[in-house]
ZADO-1210 file (C-alpha; in nm, 4 decimals, padded with zeros to 6 digits):
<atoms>
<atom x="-12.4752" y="-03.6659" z="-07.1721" code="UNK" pos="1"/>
<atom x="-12.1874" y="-03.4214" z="-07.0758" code="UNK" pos="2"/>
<atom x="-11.9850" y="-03.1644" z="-07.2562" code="UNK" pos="3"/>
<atom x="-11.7477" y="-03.4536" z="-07.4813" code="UNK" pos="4"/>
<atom x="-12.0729" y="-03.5955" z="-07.6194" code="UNK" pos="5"/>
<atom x="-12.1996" y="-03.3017" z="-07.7422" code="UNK" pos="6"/>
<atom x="-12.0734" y="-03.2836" z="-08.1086" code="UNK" pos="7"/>
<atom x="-12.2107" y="-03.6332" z="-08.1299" code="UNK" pos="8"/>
<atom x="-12.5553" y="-03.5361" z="-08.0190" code="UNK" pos="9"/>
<atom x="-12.5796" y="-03.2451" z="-08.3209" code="UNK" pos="10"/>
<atom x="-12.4181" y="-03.4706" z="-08.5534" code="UNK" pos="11"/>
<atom x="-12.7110" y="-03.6961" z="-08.5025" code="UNK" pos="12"/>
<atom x="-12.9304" y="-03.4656" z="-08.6106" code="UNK" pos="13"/>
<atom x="-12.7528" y="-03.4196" z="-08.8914" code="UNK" pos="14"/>
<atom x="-12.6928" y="-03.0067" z="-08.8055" code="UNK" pos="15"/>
<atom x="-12.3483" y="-02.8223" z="-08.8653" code="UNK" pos="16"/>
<atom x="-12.3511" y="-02.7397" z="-08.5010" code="UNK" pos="17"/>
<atom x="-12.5501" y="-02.5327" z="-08.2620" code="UNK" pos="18"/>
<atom x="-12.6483" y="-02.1476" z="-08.2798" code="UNK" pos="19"/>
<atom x="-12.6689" y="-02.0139" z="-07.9348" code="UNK" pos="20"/>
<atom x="-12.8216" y="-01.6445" z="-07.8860" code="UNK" pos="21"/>
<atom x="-12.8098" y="-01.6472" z="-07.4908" code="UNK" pos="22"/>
<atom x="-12.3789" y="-01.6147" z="-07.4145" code="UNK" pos="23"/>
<atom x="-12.2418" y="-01.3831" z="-07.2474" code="UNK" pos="24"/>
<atom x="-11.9100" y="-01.2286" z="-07.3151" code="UNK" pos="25"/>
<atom x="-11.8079" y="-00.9061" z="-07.1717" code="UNK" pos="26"/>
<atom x="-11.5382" y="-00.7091" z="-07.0863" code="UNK" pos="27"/>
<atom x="-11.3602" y="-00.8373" z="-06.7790" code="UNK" pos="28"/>
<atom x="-11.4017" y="-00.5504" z="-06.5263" code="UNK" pos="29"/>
<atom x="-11.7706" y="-00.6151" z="-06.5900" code="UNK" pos="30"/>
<atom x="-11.7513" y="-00.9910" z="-06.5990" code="UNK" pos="31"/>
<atom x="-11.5521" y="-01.0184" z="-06.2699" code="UNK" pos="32"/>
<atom x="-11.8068" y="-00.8402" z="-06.1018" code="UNK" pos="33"/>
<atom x="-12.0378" y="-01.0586" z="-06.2299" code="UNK" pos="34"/>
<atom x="-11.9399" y="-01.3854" z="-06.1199" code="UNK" pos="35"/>
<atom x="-11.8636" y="-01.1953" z="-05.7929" code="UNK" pos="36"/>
<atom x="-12.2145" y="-01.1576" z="-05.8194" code="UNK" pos="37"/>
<atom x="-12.3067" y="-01.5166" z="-05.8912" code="UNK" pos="38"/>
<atom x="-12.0456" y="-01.6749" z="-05.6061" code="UNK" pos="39"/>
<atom x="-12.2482" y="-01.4989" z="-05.3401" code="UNK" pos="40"/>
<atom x="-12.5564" y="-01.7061" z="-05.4762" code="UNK" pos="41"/>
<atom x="-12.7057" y="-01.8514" z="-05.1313" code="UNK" pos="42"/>
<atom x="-12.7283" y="-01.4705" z="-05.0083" code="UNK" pos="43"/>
<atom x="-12.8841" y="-01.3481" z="-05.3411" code="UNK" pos="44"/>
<atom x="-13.0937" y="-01.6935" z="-05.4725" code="UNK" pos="45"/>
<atom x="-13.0734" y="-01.8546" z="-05.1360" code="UNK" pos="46"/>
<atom x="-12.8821" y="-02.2118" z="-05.3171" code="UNK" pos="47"/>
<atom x="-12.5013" y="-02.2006" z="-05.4248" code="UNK" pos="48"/>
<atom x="-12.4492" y="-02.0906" z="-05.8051" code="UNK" pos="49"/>
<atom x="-12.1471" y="-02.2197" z="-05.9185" code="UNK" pos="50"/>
<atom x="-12.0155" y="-02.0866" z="-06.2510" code="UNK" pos="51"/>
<atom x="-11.8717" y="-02.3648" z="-06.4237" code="UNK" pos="52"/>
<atom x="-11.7138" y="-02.2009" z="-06.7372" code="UNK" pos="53"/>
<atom x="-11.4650" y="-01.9130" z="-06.6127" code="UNK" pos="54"/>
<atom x="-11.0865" y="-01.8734" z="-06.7619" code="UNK" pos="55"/>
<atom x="-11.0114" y="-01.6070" z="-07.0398" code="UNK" pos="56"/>
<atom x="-11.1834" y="-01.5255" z="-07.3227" code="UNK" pos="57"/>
<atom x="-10.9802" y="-01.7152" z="-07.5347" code="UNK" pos="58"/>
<atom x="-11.0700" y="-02.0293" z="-07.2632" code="UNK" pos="59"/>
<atom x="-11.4039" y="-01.9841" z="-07.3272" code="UNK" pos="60"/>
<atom x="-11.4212" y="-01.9794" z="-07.6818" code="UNK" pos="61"/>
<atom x="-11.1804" y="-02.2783" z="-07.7014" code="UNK" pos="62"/>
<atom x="-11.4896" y="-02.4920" z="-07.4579" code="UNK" pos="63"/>
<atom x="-11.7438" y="-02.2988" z="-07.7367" code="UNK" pos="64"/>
<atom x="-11.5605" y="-02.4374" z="-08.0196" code="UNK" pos="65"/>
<atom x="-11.5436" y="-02.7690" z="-07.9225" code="UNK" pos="66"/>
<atom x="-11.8747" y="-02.8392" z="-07.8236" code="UNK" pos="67"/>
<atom x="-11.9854" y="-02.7183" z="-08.1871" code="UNK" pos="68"/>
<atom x="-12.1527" y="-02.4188" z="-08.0993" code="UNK" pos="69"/>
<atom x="-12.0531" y="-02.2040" z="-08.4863" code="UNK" pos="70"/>
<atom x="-12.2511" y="-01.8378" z="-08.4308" code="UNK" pos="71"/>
<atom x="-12.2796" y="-01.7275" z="-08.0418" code="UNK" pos="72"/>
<atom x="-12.3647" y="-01.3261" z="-07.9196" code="UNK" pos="73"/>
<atom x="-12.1711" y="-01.1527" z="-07.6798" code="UNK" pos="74"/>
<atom x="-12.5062" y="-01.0341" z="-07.4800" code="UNK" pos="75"/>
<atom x="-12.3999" y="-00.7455" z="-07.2644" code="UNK" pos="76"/>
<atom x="-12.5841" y="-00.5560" z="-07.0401" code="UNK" pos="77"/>
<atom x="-12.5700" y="-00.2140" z="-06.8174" code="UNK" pos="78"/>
<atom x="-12.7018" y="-00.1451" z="-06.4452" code="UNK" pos="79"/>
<atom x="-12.6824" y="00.2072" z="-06.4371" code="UNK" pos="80"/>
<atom x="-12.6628" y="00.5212" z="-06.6874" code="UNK" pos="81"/>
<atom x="-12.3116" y="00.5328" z="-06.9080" code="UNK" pos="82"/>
<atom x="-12.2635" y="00.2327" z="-06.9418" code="UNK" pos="83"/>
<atom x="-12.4628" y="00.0954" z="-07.2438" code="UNK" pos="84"/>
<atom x="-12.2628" y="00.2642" z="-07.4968" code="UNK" pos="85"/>
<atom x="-11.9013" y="00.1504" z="-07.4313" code="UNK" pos="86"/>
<atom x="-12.0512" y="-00.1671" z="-07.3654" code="UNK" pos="87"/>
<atom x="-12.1821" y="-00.1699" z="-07.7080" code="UNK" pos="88"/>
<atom x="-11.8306" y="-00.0739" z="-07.8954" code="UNK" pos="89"/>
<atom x="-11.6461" y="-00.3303" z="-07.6698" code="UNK" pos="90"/>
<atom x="-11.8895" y="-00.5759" z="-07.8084" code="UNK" pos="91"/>
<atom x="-11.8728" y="-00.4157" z="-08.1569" code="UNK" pos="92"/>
<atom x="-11.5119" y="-00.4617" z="-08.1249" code="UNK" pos="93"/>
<atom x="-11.5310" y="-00.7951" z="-07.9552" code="UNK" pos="94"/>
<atom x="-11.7205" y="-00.9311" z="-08.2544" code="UNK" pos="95"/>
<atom x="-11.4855" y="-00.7934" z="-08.4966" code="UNK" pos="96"/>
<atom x="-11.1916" y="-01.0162" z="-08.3737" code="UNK" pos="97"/>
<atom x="-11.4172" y="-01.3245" z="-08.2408" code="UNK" pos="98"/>
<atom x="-11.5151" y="-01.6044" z="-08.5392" code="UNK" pos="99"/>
<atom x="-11.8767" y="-01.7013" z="-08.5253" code="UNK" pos="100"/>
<atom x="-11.9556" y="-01.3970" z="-08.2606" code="UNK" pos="101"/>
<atom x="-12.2874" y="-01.1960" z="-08.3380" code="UNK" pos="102"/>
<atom x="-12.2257" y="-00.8446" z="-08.3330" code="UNK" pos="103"/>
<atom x="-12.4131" y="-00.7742" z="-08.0219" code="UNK" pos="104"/>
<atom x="-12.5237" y="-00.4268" z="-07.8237" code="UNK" pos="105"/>
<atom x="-12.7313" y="-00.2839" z="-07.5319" code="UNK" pos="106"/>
<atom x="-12.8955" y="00.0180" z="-07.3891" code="UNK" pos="107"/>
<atom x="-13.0423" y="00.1997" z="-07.1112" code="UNK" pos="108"/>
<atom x="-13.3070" y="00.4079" z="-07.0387" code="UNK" pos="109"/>
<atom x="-13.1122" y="00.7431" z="-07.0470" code="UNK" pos="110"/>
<atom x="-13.1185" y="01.0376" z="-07.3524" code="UNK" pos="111"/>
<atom x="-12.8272" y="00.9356" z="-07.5402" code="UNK" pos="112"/>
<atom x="-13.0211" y="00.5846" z="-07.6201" code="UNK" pos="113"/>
<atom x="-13.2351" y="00.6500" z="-07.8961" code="UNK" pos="114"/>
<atom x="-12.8267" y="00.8224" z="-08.0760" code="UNK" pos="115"/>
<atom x="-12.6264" y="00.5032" z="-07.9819" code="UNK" pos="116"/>
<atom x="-12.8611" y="00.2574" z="-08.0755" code="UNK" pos="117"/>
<atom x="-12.8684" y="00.4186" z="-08.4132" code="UNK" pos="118"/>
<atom x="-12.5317" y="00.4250" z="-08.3948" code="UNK" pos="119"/>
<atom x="-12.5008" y="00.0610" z="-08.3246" code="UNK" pos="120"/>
<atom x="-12.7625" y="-00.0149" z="-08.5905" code="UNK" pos="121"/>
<atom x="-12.5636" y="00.1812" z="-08.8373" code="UNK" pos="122"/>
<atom x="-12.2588" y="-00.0022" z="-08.7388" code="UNK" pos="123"/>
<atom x="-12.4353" y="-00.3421" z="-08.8316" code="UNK" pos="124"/>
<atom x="-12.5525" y="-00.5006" z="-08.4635" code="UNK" pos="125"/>
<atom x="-12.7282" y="-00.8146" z="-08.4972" code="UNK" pos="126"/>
<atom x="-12.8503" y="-00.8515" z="-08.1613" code="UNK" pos="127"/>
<atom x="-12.9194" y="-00.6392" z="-07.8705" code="UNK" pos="128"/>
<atom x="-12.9600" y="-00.7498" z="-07.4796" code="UNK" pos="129"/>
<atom x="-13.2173" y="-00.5877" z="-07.2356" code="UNK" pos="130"/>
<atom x="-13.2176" y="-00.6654" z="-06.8773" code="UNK" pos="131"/>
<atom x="-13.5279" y="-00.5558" z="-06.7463" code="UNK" pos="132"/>
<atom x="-13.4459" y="-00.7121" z="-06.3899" code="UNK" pos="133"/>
<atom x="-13.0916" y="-00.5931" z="-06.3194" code="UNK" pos="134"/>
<atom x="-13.1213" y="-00.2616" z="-06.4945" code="UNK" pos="135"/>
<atom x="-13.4445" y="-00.2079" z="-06.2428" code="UNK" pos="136"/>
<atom x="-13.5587" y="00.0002" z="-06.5191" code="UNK" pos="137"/>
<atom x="-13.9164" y="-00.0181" z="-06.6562" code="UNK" pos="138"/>
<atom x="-13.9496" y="-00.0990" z="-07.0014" code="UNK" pos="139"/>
<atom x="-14.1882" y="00.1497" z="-07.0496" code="UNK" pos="140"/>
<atom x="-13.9685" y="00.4078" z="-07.0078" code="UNK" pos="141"/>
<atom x="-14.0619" y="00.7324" z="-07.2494" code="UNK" pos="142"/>
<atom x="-13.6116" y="00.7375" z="-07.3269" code="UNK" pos="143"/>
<atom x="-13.6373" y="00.3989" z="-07.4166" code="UNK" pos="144"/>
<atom x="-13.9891" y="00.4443" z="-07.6819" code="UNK" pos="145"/>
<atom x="-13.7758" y="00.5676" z="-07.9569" code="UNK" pos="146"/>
<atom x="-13.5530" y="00.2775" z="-07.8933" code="UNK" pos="147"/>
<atom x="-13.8006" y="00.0241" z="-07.9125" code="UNK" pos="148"/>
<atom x="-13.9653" y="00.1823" z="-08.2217" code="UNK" pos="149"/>
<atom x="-13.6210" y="00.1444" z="-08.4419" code="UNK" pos="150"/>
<atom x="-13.5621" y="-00.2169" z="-08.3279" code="UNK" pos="151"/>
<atom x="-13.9247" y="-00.2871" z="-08.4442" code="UNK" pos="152"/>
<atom x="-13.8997" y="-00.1133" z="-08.8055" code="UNK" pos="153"/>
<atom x="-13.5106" y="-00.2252" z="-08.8585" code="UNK" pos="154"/>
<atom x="-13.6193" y="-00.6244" z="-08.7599" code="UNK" pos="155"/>
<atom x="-13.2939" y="-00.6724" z="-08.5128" code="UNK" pos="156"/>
<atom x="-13.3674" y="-00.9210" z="-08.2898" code="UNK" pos="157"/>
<atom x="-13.3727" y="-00.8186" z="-07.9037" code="UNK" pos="158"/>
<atom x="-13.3219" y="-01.0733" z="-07.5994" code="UNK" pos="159"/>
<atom x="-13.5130" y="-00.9419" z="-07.2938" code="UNK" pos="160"/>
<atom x="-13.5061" y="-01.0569" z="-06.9440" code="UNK" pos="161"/>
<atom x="-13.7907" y="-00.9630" z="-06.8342" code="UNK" pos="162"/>
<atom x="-13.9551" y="-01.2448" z="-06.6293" code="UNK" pos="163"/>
<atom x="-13.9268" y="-01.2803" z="-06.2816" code="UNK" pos="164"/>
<atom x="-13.6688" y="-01.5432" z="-06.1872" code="UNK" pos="165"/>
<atom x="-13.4770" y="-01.6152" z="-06.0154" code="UNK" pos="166"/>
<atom x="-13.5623" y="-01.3127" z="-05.8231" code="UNK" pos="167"/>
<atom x="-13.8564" y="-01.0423" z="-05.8710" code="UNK" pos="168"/>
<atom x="-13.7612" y="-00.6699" z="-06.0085" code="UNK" pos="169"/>
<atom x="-13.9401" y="-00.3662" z="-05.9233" code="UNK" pos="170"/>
<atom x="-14.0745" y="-00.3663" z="-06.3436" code="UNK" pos="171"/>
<atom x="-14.0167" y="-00.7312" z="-06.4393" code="UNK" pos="172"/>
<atom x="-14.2988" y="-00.9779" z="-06.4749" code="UNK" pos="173"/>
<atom x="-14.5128" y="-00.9806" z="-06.8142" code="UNK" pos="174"/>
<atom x="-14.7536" y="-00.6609" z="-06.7410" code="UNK" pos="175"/>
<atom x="-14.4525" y="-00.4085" z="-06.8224" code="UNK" pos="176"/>
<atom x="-14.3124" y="-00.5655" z="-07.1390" code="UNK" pos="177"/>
<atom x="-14.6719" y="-00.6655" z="-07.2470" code="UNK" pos="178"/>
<atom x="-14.6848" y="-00.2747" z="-07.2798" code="UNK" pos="179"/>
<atom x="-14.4305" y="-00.2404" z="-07.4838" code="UNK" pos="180"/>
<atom x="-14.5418" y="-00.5002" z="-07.7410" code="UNK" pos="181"/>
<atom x="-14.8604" y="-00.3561" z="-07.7797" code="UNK" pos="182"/>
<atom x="-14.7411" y="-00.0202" z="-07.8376" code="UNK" pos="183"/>
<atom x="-14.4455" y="-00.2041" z="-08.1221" code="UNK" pos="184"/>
<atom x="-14.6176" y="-00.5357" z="-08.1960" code="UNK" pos="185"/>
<atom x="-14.3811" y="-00.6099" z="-08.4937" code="UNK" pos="186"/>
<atom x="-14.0782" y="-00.5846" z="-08.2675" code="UNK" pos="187"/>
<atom x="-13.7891" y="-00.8915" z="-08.2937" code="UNK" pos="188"/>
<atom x="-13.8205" y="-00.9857" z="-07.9403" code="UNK" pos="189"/>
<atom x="-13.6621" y="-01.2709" z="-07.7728" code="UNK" pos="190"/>
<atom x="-13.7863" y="-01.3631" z="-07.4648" code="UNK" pos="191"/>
<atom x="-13.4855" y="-01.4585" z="-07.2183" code="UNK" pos="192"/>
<atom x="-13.5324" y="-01.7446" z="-07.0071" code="UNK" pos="193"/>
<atom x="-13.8563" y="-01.8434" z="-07.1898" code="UNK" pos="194"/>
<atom x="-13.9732" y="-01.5494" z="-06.9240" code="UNK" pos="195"/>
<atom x="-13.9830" y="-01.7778" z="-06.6329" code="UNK" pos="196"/>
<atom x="-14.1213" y="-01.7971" z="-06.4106" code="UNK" pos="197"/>
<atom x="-14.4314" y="-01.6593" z="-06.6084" code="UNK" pos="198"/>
<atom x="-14.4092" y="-01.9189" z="-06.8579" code="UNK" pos="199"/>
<atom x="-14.7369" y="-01.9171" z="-06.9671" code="UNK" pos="200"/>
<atom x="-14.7897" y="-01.5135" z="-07.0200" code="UNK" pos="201"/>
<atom x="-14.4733" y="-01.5341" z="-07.2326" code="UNK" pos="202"/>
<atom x="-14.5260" y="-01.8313" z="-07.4256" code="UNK" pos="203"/>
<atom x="-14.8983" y="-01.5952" z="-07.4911" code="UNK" pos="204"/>
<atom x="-14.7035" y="-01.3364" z="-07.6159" code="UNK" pos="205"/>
<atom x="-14.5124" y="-01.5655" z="-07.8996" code="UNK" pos="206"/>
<atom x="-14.8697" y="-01.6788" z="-08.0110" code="UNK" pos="207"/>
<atom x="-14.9865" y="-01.2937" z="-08.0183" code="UNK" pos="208"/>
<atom x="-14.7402" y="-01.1518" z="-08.2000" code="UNK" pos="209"/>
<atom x="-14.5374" y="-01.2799" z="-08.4995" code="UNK" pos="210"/>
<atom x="-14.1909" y="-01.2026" z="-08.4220" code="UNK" pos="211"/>
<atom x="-14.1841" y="-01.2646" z="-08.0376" code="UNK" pos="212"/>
<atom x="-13.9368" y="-01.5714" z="-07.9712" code="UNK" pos="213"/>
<atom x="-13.8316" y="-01.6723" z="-07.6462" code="UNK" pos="214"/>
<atom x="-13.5094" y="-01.8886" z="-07.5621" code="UNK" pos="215"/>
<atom x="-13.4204" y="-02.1960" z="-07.4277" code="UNK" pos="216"/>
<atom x="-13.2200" y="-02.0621" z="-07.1567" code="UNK" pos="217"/>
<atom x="-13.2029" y="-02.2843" z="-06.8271" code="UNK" pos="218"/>
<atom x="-13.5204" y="-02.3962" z="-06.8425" code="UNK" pos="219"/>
<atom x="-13.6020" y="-02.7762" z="-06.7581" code="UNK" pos="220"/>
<atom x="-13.3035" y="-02.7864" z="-06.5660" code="UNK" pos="221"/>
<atom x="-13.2472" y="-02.9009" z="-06.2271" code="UNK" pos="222"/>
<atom x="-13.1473" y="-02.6103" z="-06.1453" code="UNK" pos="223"/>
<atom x="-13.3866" y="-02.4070" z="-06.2971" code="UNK" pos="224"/>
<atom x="-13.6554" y="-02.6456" z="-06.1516" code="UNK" pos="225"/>
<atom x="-13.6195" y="-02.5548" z="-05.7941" code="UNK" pos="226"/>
<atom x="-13.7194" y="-02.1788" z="-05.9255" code="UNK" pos="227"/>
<atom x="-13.9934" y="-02.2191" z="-06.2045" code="UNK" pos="228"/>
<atom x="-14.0831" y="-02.5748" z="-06.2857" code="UNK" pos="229"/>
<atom x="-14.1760" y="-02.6483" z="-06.6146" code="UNK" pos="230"/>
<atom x="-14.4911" y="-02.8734" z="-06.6514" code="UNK" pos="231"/>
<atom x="-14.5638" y="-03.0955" z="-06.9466" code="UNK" pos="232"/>
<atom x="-14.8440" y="-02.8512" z="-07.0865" code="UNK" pos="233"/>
<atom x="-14.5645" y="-02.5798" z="-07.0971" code="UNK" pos="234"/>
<atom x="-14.3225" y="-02.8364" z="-07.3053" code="UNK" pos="235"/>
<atom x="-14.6559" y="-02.9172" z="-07.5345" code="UNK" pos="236"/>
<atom x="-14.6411" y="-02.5358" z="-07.5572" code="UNK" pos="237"/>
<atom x="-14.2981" y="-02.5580" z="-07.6575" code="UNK" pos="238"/>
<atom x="-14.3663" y="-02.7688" z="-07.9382" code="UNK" pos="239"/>
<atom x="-14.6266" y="-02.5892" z="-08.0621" code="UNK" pos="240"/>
<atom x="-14.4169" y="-02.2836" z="-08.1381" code="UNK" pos="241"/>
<atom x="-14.1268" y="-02.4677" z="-08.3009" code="UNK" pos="242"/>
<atom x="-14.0639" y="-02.1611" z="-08.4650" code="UNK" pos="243"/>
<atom x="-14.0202" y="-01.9204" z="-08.2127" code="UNK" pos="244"/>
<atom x="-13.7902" y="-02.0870" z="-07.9606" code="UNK" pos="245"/>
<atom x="-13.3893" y="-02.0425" z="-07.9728" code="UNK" pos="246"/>
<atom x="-13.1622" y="-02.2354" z="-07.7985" code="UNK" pos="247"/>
<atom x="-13.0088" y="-02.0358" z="-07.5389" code="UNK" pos="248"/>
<atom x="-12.7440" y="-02.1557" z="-07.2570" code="UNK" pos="249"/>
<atom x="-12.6308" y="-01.8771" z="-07.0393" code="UNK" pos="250"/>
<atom x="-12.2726" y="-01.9489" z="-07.1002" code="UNK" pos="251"/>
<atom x="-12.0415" y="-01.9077" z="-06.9089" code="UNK" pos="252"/>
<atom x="-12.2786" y="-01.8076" z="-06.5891" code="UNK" pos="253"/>
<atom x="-12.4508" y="-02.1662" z="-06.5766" code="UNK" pos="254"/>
<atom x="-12.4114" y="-02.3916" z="-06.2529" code="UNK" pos="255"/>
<atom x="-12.4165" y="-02.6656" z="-06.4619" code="UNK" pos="256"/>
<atom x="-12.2710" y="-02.8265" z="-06.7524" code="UNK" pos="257"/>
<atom x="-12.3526" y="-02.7122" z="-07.1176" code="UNK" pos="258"/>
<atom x="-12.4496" y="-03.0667" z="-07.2098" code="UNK" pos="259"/>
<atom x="-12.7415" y="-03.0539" z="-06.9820" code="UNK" pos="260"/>
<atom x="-12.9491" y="-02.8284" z="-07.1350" code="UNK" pos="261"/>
<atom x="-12.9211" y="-02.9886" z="-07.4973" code="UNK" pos="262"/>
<atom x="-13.0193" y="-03.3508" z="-07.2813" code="UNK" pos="263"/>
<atom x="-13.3193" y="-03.1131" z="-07.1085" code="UNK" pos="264"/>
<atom x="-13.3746" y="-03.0146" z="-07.4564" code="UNK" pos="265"/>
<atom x="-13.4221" y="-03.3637" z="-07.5656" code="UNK" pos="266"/>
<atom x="-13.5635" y="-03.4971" z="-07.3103" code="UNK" pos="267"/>
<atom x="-13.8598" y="-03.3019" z="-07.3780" code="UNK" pos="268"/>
<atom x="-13.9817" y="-03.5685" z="-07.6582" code="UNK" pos="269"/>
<atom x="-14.0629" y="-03.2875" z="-07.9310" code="UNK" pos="270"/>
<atom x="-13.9154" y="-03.4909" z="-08.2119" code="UNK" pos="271"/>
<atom x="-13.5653" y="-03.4427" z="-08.3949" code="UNK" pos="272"/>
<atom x="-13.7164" y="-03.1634" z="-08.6040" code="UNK" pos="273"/>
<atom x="-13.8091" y="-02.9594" z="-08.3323" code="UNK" pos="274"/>
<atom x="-13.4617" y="-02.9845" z="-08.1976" code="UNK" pos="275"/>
<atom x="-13.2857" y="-02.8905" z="-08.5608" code="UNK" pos="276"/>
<atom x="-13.4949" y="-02.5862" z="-08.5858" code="UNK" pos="277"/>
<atom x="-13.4454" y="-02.5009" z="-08.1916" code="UNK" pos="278"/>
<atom x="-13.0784" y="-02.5389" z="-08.1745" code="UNK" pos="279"/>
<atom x="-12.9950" y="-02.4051" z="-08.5640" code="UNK" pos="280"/>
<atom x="-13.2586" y="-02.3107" z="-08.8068" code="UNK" pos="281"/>
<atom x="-13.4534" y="-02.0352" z="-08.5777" code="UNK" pos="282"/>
<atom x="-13.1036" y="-01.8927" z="-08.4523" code="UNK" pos="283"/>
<atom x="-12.9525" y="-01.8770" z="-08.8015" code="UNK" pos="284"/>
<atom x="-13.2222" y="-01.6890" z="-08.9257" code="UNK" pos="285"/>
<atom x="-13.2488" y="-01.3921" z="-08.6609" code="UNK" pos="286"/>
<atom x="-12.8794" y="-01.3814" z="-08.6882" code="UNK" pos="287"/>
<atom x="-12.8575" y="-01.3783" z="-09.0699" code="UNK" pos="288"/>
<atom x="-12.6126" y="-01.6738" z="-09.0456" code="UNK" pos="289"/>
<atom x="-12.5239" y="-01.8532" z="-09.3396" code="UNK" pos="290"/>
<atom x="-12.2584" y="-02.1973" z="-09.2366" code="UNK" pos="291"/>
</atoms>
């Protein structure tokens, strides 16, 4: 399968499209320095990482809309103090203008969090991004408690890197963000990567709690495969928490084409109902999306 046969695929299943909660838009300063980031792969991962989806904005939600993909976020994410609040109004702002876009925010373990994320909640954000590994921050933070504590009792969904791939952070790993959970076990969390490459202790933390997800995001990839493999008793896994898992992509920042995830995806052998609620029916509902 590649990118062209994608509407196909969804129309198979008889969905409107495809609801992904793992993209990444972000103002370009920030976004530059990202892919800087990713072209120096084989220092930083030790392999090449090719991003294959770069151009504008605009570019990239022209490749979004044709593949199908109707309600996206705009996951943003700070790696130092003063950042997570002007990265939440671009993305307020971002959303505003951008069909389909989640209204998506952020935040940082600093003591303006626990006013901006009120701020943002006030302002009506959907979604919010934590990454654990390139923020280097731990999760357990006492700035960040308040934080946690609001997402929990207002039910907004929050996508957390916090596994250890591709590379280890001082605080990533399961122990630090089990913490967390146990201290706010109703919290909306989304688990980024499916929090590989401790599959297992994440996929735990879905069955523990009742509104843990975790995404789709590389995993089963070829890619992703020379990192954290995913055996067949992690896909049985998968199945048995068709509920809890999202499809995310990592667009624009994958090294591969979109269409191979949804054929990963697939591949798995879950059954076509698995896939609707994976790819529409779990996103729609922690986005409030109605097609």
């Amino acid at each position: 399968m590649d990118d062209a046969d994608v509407p196909g695929w969804w129309q198979r299943l008889g969905l409107p499209g495809l609801i992904d909660v793992h993209v990444h838009f972000m103002p370009k300063p920030v976004m530059d320095a990202v892919w800087r980031f990713f072209d120096s792969g084989t220092k930083n991962y030790g392999k090449p990482w090719p991003v294959q989806y770069r151009g504008t904005d605009e570019d990239r939600l022209a490749i979004l809309e044709a593949l199908g993909v109707r309600a996206f976020s705009s996951l943003v994410y700070p790696h130092k103090p003063d950042m997570a609040s002007w990265l939440s109004q671009w993305a307020r702002e971002f959303a505003a203008r951008t069909p389909g876009c989640a209204v998506t925010g952020t935040f940082f373990p600093e003591p303006s969090a626990v006013d901006y994320v009120r701020d943002a909640l006030d302002a009506g954000t959907q979604i919010f991004k934590a990454h654990v590994q390139v923020g280097g921050y731990d999760p357990r933070d006492e700035l960040l408690a308040p934080v946690w504590g609001m997402l929990a009792e207002a039910g907004t969904p929050v996508v957390v890197h916090c596994g250890s791939g591709p590379v280890p952070g001082p605080h990533t790993g399961p122990g630090p963000f089990g913490e967390v959970l146990q201290a706010n076990p109703r919290l909306t969390a989304v688990i980024a990567h499916c929090g590989a490459p401790e599959y297992g202790a994440h996929l735990a933390f879905a069955r523990r709690y009742p509104n843990v997800h975790v995404d789709t995001t590389m995993i089963g990839t070829r890619f992703m495969d020379e990192f954290a493999p995913l055996g067949p008793d992690l896909v049985a896994q998968l199945g048995d928490l068709q509920d809890r898992v999202v499809l995310g992509a990592d667009f624009p920042n994958i090294p591969y084409a979109y269409a191979e995830q949804l054929a990963v995806l697939d591949g798995f052998g879950l059954g076509d109902d698995w896939l609707r609620a994976v790819c529409w029916h779990n996103g729609a509902r922690l986005l409030n999306y109605a097609s």
